[in-house]
N, C-alpha and C positions, 0 to 999 in steps of 0.2 A: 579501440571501440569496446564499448561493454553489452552484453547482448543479453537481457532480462527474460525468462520464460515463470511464467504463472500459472498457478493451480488453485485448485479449489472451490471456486465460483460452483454455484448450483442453486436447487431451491430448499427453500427451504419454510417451516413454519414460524408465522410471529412469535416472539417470544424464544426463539428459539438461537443455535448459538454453529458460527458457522466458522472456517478459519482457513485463510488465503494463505499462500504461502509463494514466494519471489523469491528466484535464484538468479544470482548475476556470476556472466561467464567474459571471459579476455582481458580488459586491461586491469592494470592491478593499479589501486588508488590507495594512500595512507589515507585521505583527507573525503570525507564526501556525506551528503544525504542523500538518503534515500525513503521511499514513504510510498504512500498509497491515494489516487485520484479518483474520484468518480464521477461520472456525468450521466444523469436520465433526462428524458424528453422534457422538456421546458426549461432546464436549470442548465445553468454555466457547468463546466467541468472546476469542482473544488477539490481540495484538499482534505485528506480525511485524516491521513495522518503520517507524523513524517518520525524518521528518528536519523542520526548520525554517527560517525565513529566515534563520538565522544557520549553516545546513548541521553543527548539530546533529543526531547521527543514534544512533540504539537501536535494538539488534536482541533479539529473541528468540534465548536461548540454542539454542534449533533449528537457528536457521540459520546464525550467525556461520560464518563465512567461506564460506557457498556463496552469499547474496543479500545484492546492493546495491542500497539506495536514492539516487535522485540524481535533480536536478530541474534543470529548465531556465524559469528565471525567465520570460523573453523569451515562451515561451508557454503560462504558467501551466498545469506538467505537470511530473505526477513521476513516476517511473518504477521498478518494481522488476526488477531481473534477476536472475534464478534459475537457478543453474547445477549442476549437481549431483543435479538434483532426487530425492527420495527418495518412495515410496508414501506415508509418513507427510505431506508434504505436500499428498496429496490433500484439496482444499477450498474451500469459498466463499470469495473471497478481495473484500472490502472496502475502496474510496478511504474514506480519513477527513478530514478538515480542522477544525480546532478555531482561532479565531481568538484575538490576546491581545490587551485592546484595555486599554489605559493597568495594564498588569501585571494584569488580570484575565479568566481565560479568559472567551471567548464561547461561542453556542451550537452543537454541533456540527454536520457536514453530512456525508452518508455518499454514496458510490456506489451505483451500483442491484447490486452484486455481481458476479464472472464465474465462473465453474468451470474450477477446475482440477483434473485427472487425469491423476495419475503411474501408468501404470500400463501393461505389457509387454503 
């Protein structure tokens, strides 16, 4: 099982530039994504952005060119920075991890959530 804890959620002002950070703890995977979710009141839970062990990376049209995801192998953590930030980004904002284990996805693991708020 792999067991995700996150940081960083808070408020913050428009414009301004904030940065999550997901650490994954127990099983150890060669093969896997992992990335960042959010849901606020009225919207589906999307994707905001993912990257992989092979530093494959997808963003949500939202945010392309304000938030980078990037991960630091060494101590299994990934990291989102948000710079820019906009009201609309106001939201729960979710660690994901999905493992690949011989080309077929595993089961997934979420963080417990953090909050974030863009707002003056």
């Amino acid at each position: 099982q792999v067991q995700l804890v996150e940081f960083g959620g808070g408020l913050v002002q428009p414009g301004g530039s904030l940065r999550l950070s997901c650490t994954a703890s127990g099983s150890f995977y060669n093969n896997y994504r992992m990335g960042w979710y959010r849901q606020a009141p009225g919207k589906q839970r999307e994707l905001v952005a993912e990257t992989t062990n092979r530093d494959t990376t997808r963003y949500a049209d939202s945010v392309k060119g304000r938030f980078t995801i990037s991960r630091d192998a060494a101590k299994n953590t990934v990291y989102l920075q948000m710079d820019s930030v906009k009201p609309e980004d106001t939201a729960i904002y979710y660690c994901n991890f999905r493992p690949n284990l011989g080309g077929t996805d595993g089961d997934i693991s979420w963080g417990q959530g953090t909050q974030v708020t863009v707002s003056s």
